[in-house]
Structure formats: C-alpha cells, structure tokens
C-alpha positions, -999 to +999 in steps of 0.1 A: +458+392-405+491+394-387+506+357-368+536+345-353+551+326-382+562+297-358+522+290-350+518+278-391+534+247-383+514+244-353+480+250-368+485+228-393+494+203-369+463+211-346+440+206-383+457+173-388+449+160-355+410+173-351+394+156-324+358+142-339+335+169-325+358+193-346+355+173-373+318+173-369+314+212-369+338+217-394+320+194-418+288+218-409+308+253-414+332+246-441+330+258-477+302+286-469+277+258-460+264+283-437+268+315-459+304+328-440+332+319-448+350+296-414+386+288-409+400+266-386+430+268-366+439+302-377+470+317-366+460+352-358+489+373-334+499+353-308+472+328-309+456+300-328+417+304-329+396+273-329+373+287-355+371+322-370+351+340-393+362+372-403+329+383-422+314+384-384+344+389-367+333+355-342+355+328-334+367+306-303+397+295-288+403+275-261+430+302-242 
C-alpha cells in the first residue's frame, strides 16, 4: 500500500510508545491469533492507522 515515507519513522515511533490498552489488543490480534493477519501503526497515504487488517479491509484511526 502506498505511504508518505516521512510517517515510517513516525509509526515506528507510535509502536514503541503503545499506551497499555494497545498493548493489550495487540497481544490478542497479533500473529493471526484471531485468524487475520493485524498491523499496527500502518502508514497507509497520508495517515497512520491504529490497527489494519487488509484481509477485511477494517481498521481504526484516531483522525
């Protein structure tokens, strides 16, 4: 999927400074626990997407 390159940085930023009920849900949605595959803090155009699943085309953001 296309991004703005300068929102990497940011992401990864935004993944290294989760705030615990992220960390919570992510420990429930990560590595297919769930049967989909979840990202978090994708950079997708212009935005950054709290969680996204592309399989189900679902995710949340804040904006």
């Amino acid at each position: 999927m296309p991004y703005t390159p300068n929102l990497k940085a940011l992401a990864r930023d935004l993944r290294n400074h989760a705030t615990k009920v992220e960390i919570i849900l992510w420990t429930k949605l990560k590595g297919k626990r769930i049967g989909y595959d979840f990202h978090i803090q994708k950079p997708v155009d212009n935005y950054i997407l709290d969680f996204f699943c592309h399989e189900l085309m679902l995710y949340h953001s804040l904006l």
